[in-house]
C-alpha positions as CSV (number, residue, x, y, z in Angstrom):
1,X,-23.4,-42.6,-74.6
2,X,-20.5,-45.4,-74.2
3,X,-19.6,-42.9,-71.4
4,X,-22.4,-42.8,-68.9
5,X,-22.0,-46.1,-67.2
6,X,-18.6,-44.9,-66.6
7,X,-19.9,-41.4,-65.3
8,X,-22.7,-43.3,-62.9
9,X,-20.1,-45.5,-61.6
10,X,-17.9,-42.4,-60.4
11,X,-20.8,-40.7,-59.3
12,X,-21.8,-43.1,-56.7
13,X,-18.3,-43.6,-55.5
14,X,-18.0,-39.8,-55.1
15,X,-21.6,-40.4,-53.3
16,X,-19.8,-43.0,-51.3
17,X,-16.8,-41.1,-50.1
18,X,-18.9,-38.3,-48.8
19,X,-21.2,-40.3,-46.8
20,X,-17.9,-42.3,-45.0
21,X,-17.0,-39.3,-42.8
22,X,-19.9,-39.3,-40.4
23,X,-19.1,-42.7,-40.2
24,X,-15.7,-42.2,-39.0
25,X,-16.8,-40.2,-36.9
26,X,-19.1,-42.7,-35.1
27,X,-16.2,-45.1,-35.0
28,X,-13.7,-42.9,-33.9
29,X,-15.7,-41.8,-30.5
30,X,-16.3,-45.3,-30.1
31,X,-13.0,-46.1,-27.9
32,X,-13.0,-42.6,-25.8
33,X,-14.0,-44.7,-22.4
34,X,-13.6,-43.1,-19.4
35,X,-13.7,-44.8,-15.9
36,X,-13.3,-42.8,-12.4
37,X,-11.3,-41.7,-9.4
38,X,-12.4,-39.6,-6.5
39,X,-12.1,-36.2,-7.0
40,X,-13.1,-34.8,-3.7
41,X,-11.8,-35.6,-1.4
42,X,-8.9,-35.3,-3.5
43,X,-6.8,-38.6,-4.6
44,X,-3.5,-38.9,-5.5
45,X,-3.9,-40.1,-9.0
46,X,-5.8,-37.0,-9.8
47,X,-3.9,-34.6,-7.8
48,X,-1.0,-35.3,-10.0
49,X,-2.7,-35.3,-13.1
50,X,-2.1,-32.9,-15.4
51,X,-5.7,-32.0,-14.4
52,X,-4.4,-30.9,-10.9
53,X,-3.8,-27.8,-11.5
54,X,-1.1,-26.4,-8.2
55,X,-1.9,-29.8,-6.8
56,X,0.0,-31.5,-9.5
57,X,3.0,-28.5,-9.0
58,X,3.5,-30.1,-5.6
59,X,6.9,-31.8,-4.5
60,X,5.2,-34.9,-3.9
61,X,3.1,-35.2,-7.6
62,X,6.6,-33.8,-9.2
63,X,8.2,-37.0,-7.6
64,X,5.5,-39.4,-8.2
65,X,5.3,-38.3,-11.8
66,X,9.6,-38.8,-12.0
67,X,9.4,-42.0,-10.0
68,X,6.6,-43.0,-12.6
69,X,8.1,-42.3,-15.8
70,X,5.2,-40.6,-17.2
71,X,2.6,-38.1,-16.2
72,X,-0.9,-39.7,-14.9
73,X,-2.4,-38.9,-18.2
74,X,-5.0,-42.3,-17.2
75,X,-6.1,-40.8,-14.0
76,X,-9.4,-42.6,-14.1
77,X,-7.9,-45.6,-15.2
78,X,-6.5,-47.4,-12.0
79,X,-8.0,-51.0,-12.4
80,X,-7.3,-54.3,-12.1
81,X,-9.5,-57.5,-13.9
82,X,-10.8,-60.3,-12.4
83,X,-10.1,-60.1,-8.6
84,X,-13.2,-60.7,-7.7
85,X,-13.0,-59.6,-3.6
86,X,-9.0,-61.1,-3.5
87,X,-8.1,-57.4,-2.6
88,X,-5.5,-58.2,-0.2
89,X,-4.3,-61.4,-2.4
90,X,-3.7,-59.6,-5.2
91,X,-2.9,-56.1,-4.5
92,X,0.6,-56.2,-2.5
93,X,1.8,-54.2,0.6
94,X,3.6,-51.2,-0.1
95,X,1.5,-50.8,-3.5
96,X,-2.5,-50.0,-2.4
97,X,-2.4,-46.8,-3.8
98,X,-1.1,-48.1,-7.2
99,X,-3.0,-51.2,-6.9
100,X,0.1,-52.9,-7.2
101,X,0.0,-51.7,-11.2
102,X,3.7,-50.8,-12.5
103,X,2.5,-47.8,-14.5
104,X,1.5,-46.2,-11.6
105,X,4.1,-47.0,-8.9
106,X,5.0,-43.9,-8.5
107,X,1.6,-42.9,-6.2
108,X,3.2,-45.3,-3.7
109,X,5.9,-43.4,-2.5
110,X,5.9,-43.1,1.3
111,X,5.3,-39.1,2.0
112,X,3.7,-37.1,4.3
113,X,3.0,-33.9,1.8
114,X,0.8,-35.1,-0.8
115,X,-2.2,-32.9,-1.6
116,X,-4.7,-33.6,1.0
117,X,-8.1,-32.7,2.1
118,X,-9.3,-31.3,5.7
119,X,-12.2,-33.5,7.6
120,X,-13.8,-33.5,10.8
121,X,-13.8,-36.8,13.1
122,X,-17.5,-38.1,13.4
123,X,-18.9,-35.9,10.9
124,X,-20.6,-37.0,7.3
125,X,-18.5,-36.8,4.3
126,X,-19.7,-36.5,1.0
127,X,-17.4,-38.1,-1.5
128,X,-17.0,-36.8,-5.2
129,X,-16.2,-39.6,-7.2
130,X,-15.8,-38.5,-10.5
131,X,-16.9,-41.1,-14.1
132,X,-18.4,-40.1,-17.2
133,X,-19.6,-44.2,-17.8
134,X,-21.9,-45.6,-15.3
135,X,-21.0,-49.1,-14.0
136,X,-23.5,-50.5,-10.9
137,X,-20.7,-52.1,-8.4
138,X,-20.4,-51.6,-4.7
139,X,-17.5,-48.5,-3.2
140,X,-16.0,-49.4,-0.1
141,X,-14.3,-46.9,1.9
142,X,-11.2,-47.4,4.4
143,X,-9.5,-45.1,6.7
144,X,-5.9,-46.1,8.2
145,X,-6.2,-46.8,11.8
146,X,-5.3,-44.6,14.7
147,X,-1.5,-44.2,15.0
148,X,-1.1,-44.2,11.0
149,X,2.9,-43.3,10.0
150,X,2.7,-41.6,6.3
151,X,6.7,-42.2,6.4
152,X,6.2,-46.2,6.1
153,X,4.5,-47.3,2.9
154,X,1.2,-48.2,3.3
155,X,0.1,-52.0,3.5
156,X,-3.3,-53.6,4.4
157,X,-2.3,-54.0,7.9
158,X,-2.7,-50.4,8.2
159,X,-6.3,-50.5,7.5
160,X,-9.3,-51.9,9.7
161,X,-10.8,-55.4,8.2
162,X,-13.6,-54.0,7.3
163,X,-15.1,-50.5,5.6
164,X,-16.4,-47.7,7.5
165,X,-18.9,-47.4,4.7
166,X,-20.6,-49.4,1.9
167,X,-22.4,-48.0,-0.8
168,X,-23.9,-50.4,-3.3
169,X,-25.0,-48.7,-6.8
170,X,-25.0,-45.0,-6.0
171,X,-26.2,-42.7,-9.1
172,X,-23.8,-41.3,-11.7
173,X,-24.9,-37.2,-11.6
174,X,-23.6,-34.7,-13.5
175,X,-20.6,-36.4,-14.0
176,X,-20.0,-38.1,-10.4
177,X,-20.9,-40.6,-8.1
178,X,-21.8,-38.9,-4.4
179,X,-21.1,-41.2,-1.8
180,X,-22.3,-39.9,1.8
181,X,-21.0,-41.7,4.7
182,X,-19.8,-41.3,8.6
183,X,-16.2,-40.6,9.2
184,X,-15.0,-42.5,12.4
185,X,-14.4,-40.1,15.4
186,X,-11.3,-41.8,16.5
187,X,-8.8,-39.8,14.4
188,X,-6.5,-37.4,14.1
189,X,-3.8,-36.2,12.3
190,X,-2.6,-37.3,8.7
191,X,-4.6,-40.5,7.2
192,X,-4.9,-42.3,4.0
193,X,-9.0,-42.5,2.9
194,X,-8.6,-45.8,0.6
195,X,-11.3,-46.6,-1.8
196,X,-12.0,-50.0,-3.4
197,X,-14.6,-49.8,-6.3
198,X,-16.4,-53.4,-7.2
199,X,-17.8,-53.0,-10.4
200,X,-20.6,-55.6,-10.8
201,X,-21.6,-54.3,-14.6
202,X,-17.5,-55.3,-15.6
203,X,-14.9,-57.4,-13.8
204,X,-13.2,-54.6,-12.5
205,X,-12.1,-53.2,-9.5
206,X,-10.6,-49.8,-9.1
207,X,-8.5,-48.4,-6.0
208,X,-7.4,-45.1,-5.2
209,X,-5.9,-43.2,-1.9
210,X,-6.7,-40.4,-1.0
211,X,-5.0,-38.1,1.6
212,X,-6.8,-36.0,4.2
213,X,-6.0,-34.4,7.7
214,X,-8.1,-34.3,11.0
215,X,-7.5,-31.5,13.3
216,X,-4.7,-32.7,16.0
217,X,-6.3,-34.5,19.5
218,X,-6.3,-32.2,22.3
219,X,-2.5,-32.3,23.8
220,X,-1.3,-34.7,20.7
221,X,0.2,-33.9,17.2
222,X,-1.4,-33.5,14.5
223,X,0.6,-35.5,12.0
224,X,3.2,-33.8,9.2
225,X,2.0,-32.1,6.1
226,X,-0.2,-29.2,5.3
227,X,-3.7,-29.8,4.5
228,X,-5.7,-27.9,1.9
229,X,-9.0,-26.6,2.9
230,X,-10.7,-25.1,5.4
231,X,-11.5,-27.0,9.4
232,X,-14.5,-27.4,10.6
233,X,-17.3,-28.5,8.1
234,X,-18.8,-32.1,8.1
235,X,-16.8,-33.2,5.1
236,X,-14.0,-31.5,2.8
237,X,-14.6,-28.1,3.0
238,X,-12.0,-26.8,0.3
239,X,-11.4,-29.5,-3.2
240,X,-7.4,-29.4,-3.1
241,X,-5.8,-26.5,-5.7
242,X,-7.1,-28.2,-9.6
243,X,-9.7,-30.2,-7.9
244,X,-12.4,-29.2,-9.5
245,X,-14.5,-31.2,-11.6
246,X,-12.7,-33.2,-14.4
247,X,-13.0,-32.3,-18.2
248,X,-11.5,-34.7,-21.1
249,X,-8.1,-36.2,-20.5
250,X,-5.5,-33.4,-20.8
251,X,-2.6,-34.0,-23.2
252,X,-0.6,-31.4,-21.8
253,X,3.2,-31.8,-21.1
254,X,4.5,-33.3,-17.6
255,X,4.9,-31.6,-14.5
256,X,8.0,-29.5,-14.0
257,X,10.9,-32.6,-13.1
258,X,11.8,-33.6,-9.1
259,X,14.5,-32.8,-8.2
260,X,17.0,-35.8,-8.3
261,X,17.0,-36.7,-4.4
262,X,12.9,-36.9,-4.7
263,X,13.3,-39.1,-7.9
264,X,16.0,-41.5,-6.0
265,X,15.1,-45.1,-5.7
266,X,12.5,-45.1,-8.4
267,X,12.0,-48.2,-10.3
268,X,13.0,-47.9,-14.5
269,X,10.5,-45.1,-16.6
270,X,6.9,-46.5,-17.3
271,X,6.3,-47.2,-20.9
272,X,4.1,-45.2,-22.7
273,X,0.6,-46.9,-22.9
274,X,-2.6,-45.1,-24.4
275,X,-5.3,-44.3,-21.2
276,X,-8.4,-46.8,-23.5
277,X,-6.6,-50.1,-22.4
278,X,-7.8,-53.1,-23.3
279,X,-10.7,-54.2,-21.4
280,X,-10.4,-56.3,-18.2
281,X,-12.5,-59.0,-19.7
282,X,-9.9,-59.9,-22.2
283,X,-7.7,-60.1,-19.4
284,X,-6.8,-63.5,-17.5
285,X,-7.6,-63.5,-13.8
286,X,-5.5,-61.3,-12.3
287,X,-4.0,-59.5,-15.4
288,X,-3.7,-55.8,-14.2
289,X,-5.6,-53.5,-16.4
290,X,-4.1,-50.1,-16.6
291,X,-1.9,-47.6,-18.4
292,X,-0.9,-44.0,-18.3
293,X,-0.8,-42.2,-21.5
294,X,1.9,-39.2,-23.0
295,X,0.5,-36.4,-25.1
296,X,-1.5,-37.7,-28.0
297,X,-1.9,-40.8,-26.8
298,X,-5.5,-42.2,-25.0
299,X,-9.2,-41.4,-26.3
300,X,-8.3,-38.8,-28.8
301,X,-5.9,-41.2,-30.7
302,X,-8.7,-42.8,-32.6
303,X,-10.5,-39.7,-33.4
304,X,-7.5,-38.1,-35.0
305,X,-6.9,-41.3,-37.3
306,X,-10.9,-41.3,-38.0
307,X,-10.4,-37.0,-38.8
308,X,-7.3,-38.4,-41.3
309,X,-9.3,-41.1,-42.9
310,X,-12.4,-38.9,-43.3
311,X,-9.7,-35.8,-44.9
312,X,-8.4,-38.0,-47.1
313,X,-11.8,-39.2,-48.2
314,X,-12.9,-35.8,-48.5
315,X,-10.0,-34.6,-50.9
316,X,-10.0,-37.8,-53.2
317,X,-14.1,-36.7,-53.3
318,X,-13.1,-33.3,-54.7
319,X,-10.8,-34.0,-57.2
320,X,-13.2,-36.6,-58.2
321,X,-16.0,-33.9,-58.6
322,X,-13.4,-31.9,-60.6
323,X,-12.5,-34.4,-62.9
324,X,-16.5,-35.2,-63.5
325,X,-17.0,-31.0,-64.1
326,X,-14.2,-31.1,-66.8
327,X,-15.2,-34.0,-69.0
């Protein structure tokens, strides 16, 4: 009898450690956040993800990856806190596509190859921008002016002061925001389409470029570079190779090294940082928010420390059980 408070006790800890695991599990999917970049028509920061697919194979991913330091494991991830419409205060010249944001410096590079999309001057484009949170906020969308050079960096001079479009609190379906607008008919050649996302539901802001080609004026060039996709349609006819729609953040290796002349001038290698970075609100005004993550880093961190714990748990619970059975 002097035994059974002893025996109670244990039971309800053994009671205890098996109820903890679905716990965990909770907890551990907690920090998995996601955010967004356009998909279609393809960005940059996407393109040379290791969600890419032949897109992220390209010469100009493989540099921006070496310039980088690090593969763009955070492609959805391209934010900065707090700037509350001081786009062209706080984002620099030269860094529009990076928003400026060290860990991702190496989407700046001044190149007329990146994976691009085909579009028609004049006609509607449907933009695929891909989230897996909603967030009400306003996209903006930007198209270099007439005469654009893709061998100078990019700075805000290069685009008009205002947005072609403007497209407050669009739906988030199946994965995506669709964001239909009218492409100016004044173009040709090889542009920059340069999206500014204004959350309203966070003090974010996200930018990303994305490359596409119009078909050459009659008599003029049509700008350097190869586009991917088909001429002709009212909006991106073709997603650029490993376009298509986003699953869970990769944690596959890099892409295969540039070579060292496409990795000359690079700044120092981008420390590793895990793709759930801290949230812009605990950020000071003007504190970029962003990171790029390596394999096993990002949203599956926490859930293999919560699949540890619960193990653990689990196994202590046995022998527990075992102990119980002999006595």
């Amino acid at each position: 009898m002097s035994r059974m408070p002893w025996i109670s006790s244990h039971r309800a800890a053994l009671a205890a450690a098996v109820a903890v695991p679905p716990l965990l599990t909770v907890w551990a999917a907690g920090p998995a956040l996601a955010h967004g970049a356009p998909t279609d028509p393809v960005s940059r920061v996407y393109a040379c993800s290791p969600e890419g697919g032949a897109a992220a194979r390209s010469a100009a991913c493989r540099a921006a990856v070496a310039a980088n330091g690090a593969p763009f494991t955070a492609w959805d991830n391209l934010r900065i806190a707090n700037v509350n419409g001081r786009d062209r205060q706080v984002v620099p010249d030269g860094g529009l596509c990076s928003g400026g944001l060290p860990a991702y410096r190496g989407l700046d590079l001044a190149r007329s190859d990146w994976p691009s999309t085909r579009l028609t001057p004049g006609a509607t484009l449907t933009m695929r921008y891909s989230s897996t949170i909603p967030h009400t906020g306003t996209f903006q969308l930007y198209l270099t002016k007439a005469g654009y050079d893709p061998s100078r960096p990019l700075t805000w001079s290069d685009l008009p002061d205002r947005p072609f479009a403007s497209v407050k609190d669009p739906a988030l379906t199946n994965g995506a925001y669709r964001i239909t607008a009218k492409l100016p008919s004044d173009r040709s050649g090889r542009h920059v389409l340069y999206t500014v996302w204004r959350n309203t539901s966070t003090p974010d802001t996200y930018y990303s470029c994305s490359d596409v080609v119009f078909p050459a004026a009659a008599g003029g060039g049509g700008g350097a570079g190869t586009a991917t996709g088909g001429a002709g349609s009212g909006r991106s006819t073709q997603r650029a190779p490993g376009s298509a729609k986003p699953t869970k953040k990769a944690t596959s290796s890099a892409s295969p090294p540039a070579s060292a002349t496409e990795a000359a001038g690079a700044a120092g290698a981008a420390g590793k940082a895990a793709s759930g970075a801290p949230r812009a609100a605990e950020a000071p005004a003007g504190t970029p928010v962003a990171s790029t993550g390596t394999s096993g880093a990002g949203p599956s961190a926490p859930l293999v420390a919560g699949g540890a714990a619960a193990v653990l748990l689990l196994t202590g619970g046995a022998a527990l059980a075992l102990r119980l059975r002999r006595r």
